[in-house]
N, C-alpha and C positions, 0 to 999 in steps of 0.2 A: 504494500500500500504506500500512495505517495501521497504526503499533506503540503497541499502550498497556501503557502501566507499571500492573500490574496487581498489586498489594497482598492484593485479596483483600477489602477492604472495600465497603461499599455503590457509593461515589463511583467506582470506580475499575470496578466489574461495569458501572454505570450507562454510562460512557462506553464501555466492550466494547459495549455491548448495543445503544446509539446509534451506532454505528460499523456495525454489522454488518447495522442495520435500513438503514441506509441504502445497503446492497447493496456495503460499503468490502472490498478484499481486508486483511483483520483479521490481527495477528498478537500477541503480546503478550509480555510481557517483565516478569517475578519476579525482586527480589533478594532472596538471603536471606543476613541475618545471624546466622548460626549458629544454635546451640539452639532458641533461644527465640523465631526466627521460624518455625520448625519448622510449628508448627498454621496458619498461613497457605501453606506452600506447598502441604502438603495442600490446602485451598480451592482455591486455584489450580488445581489437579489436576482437582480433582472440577467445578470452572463449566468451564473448559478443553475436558475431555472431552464435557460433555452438550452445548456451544457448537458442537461441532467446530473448535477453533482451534488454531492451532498454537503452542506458546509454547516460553520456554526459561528453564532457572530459573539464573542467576549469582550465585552465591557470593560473598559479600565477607567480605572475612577481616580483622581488627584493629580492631574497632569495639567487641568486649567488655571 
């Protein structure tokens, strides 16, 4: 199994998407830091879903 830490940026879909070509059981893994990573877990969500992957989104709290 392969877990990417998946932001939601180019770099990070990129390595999802090379993981998954290469037939890996995928799984992936969102932090979010409150507010204002808010529009990134959305993303998350939306590649996530059309991917079929399974992921899980962990809160981190004291960083604002």
């Amino acid at each position: 199994m392969v877990v990417v830490n998946l932001s939601g940026g180019c770099e990070s879909v990129a390595t999802l998407l090379w993981n998954l070509k290469r037939k890996e059981d995928v799984r992936a893994v969102h932090y979010e830091f409150g507010d204002s990573s808010r529009k990134e877990t959305v993303r998350v969500d939306i590649i996530c879903g059309i991917l079929g992957v399974p992921y899980k989104v962990i809160e981190v709290n004291g960083f604002n």
